[in-house]
C-alpha positions as CSV (number, residue, x, y, z in Angstrom):
1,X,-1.5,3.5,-10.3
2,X,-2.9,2.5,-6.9
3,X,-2.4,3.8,-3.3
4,X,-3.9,3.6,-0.4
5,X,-5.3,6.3,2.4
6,X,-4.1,5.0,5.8
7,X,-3.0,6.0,9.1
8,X,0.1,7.7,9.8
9,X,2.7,5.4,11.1
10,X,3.3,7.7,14.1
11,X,0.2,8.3,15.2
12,X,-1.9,6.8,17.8
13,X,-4.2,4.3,16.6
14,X,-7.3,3.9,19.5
15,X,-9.5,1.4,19.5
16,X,-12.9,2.6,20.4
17,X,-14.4,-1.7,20.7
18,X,-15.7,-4.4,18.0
19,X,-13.8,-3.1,14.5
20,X,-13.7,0.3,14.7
21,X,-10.8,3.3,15.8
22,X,-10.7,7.1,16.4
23,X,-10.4,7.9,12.4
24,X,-9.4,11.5,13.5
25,X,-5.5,10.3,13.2
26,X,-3.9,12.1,10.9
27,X,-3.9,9.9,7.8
28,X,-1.3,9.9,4.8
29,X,-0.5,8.7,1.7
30,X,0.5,4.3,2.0
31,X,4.7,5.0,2.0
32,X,5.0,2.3,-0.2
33,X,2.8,4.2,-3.0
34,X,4.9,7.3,-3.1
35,X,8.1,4.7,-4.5
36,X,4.9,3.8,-6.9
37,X,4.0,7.2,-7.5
38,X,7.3,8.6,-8.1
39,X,8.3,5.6,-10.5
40,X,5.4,6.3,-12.7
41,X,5.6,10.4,-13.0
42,X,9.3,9.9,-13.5
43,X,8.0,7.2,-16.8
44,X,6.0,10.3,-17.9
45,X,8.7,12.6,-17.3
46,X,11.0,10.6,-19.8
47,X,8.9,11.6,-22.6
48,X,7.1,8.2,-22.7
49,X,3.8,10.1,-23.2
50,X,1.9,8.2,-20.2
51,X,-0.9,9.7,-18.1
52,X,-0.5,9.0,-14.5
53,X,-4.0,8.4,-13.1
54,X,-4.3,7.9,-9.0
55,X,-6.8,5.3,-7.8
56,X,-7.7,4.5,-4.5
57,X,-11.0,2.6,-2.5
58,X,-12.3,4.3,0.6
59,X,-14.0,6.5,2.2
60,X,-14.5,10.0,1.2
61,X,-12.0,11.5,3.4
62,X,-9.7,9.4,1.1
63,X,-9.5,12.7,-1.4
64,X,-7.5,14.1,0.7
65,X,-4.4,11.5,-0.1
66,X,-5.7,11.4,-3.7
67,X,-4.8,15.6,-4.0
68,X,-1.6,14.5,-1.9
69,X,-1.1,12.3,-5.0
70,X,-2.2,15.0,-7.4
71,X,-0.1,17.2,-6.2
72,X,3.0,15.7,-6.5
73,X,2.3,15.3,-10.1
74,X,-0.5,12.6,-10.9
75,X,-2.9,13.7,-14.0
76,X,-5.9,12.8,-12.5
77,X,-7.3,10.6,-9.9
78,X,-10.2,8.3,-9.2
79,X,-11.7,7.3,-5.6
80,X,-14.0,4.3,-5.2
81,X,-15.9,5.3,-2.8
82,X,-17.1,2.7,0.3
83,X,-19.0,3.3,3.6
84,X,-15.9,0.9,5.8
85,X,-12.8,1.7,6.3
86,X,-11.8,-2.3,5.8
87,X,-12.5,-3.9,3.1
88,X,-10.8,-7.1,2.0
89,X,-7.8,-7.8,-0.4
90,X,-10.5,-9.5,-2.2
91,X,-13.6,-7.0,-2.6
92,X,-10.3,-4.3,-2.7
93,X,-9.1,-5.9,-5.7
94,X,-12.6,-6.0,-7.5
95,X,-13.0,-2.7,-7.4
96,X,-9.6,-1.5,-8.0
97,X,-9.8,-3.9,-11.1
98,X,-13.3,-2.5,-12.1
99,X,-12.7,1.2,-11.3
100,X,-9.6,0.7,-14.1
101,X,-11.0,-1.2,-16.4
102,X,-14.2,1.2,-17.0
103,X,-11.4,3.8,-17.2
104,X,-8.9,2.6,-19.9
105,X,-6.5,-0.4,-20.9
106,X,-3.2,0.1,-18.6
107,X,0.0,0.0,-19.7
108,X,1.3,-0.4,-16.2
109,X,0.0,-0.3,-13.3
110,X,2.0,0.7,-10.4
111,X,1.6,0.2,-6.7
112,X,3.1,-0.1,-3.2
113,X,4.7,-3.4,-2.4
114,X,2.2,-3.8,0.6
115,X,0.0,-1.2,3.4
116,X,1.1,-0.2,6.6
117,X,-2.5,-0.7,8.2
118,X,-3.2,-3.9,7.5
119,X,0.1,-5.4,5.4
120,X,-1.9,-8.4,3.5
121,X,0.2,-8.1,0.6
122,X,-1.7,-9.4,-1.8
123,X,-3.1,-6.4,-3.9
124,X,-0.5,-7.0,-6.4
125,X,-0.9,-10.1,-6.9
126,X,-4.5,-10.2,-7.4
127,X,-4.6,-7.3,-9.5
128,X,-2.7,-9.3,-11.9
129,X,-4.8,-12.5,-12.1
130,X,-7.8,-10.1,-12.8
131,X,-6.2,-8.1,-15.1
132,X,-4.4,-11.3,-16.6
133,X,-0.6,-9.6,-15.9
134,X,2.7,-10.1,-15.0
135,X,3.4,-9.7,-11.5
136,X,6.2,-8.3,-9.3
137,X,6.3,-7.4,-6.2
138,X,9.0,-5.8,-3.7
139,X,11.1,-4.0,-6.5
140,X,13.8,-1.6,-6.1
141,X,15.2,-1.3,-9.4
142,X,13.2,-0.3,-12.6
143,X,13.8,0.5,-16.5
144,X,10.9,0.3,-19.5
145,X,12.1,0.0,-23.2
146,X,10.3,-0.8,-25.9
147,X,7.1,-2.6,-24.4
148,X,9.2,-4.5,-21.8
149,X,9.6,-3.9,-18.4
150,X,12.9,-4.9,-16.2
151,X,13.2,-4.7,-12.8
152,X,14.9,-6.2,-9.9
153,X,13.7,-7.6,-6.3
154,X,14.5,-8.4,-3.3
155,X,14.5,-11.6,-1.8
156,X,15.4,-13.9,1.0
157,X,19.1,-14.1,2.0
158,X,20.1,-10.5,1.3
159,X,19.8,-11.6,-2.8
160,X,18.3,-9.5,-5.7
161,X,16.3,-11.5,-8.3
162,X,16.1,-9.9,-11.7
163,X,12.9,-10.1,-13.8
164,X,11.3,-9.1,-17.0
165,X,8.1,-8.8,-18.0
166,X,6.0,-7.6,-21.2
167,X,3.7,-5.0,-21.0
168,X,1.4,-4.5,-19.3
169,X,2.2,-5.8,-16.2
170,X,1.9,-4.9,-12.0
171,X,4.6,-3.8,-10.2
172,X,4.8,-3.4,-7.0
173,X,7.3,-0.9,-5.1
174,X,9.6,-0.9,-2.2
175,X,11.8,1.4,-0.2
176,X,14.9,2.0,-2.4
177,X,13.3,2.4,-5.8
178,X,13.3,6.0,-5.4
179,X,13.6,9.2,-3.5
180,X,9.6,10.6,-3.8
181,X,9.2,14.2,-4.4
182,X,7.6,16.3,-2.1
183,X,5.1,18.6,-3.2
184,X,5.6,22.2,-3.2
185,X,3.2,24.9,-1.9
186,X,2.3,26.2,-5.7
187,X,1.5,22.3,-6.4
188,X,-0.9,21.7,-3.9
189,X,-2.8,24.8,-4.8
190,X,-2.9,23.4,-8.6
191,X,-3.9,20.0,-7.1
192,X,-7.0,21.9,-5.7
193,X,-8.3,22.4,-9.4
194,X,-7.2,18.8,-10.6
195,X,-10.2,16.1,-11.5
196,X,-11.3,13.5,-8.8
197,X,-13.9,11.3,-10.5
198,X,-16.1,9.8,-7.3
199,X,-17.5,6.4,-8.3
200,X,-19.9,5.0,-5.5
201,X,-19.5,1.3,-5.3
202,X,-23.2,0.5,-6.0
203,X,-22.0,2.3,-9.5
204,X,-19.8,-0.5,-10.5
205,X,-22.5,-3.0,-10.5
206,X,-20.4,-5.5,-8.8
207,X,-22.1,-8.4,-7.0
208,X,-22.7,-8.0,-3.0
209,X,-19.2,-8.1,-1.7
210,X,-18.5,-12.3,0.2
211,X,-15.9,-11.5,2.5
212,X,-13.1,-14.3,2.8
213,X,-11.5,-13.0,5.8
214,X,-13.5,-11.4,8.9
215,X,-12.7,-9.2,10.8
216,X,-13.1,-9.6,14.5
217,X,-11.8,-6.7,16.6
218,X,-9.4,-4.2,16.9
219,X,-7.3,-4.2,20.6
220,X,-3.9,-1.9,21.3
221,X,-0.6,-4.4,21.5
222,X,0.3,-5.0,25.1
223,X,2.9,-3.1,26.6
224,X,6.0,-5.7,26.3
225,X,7.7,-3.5,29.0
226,X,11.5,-3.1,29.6
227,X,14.2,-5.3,28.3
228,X,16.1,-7.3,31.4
229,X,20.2,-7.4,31.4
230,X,21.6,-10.8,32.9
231,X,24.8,-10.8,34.8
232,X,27.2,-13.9,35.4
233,X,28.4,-16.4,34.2
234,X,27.0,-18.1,31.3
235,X,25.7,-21.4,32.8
236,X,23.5,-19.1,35.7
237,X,22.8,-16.9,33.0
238,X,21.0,-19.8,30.9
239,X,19.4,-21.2,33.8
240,X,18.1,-17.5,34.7
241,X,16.8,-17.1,30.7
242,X,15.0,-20.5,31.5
243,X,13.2,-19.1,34.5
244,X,11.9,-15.7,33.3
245,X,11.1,-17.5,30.3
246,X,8.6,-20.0,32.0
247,X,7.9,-18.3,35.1
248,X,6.9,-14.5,33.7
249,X,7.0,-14.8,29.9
250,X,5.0,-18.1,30.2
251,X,6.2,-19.2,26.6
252,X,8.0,-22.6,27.9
């Protein structure tokens, strides 16, 4: 399965100019990849047999989520190792899709629905063209039998759409599919002695990455400052919407 080191939603994220930010946050574990993480230990806890193996793309303070991932139950884990903190959905599928492959043939592979940081969504979905895979993506239902995989998403209009898919395929999880467990004090200790295989991306032997998106800078979102209540009657209400609305807002 794959997850992602990021930022913790409640911290605060400071630009220090062009692309870069005060990486002392406190970082976590991607919230989306503990529904992943859960769904797949709960597989191997069903007696399916599976070995749940945590891979992630960073930098090598990205460990520190892998033994968060080892410690709440993953076998082993597997960082690819990069000098950026970015790295596009297309260079991160590459070496997510390389890092595996050199690994093993997956019979699943799990992930988060999207990341927090920079929410392209599209890991999932390229995953499976490399790998040649079923996709889905936003799930919040899940069963396995017998080499196929059923599941159920959410969609536009408050509307579940029920799929399935052969093995192997990608899934990828959202808030609902599960309650994730949360490590306990003995785990994390065991987590300490758990394999993390560091792969350096020059190891992969992938082409020079050719970045499809670039990114420009990173700048704090303006203070949108306090809400405004309107009082009278509708028609000077409307009029008074208008005015703020051309005058201040500056969007008409």
């Amino acid at each position: 399965m794959c997850i992602k080191h990021v930022p913790d939603t409640a911290a605060n994220i400071r630009p220090l100019g062009g692309t870069t930010f005060d990486e002392t946050v406190k970082f976590i574990m991607n919230p989306y990849d503990e529904y992943a993480l859960e769904q797949a230990l709960r597989i191997r806890e069903s007696g399916a047999g599976a070995e749940v193996i945590a891979v992630t793309v960073g930098k090598e303070v990205a460990a520190s989520t892998l033994r968060t991932a080892l410690a709440m139950g993953a076998d082993r884990a597997i960082l690819v190792k990069t000098d950026t903190y970015f790295t596009d959905s297309v260079e991160t599928g590459r070496l997510l899709h390389s890092a595996v492959s050199r690994d093993g043939s997956p019979d699943l592979i799990l992930t988060g629905r999207q990341s927090v940081d920079t929410e392209g969504m599209q890991i999932p979905y390229r995953l499976g063209v490399l790998f040649d895979m079923p996709v889905a993506v936003n799930v919040v239902a899940f069963s396995m039998a017998e080499g196929r995989v059923t599941v159920e998403r959410e969609i536009e209009g408050d509307l579940r759409e029920v799929i399935e898919m052969t093995t192997p395929c990608v899934v990828g999880a959202a808030k609902g599919l599960n309650r994730p467990r949360c490590p306990t004090l003995p785990d994390m200790m065991k987590a300490k002695k758990k394999e993390i295989r560091v792969i350096p991306r020059a190891d992969l032997g992938l082409p020079a990455p050719v970045s499809t998106v670039e990114l420009l800078g990173l700048q704090t979102a303006p203070d949108r400052g306090r809400g405004r209540l309107l009082e009278g009657d509708p028609e000077k209400m409307v009029w008074e919407l208008l005015r703020l609305l051309r005058e201040e807002a500056k969007v008409l």
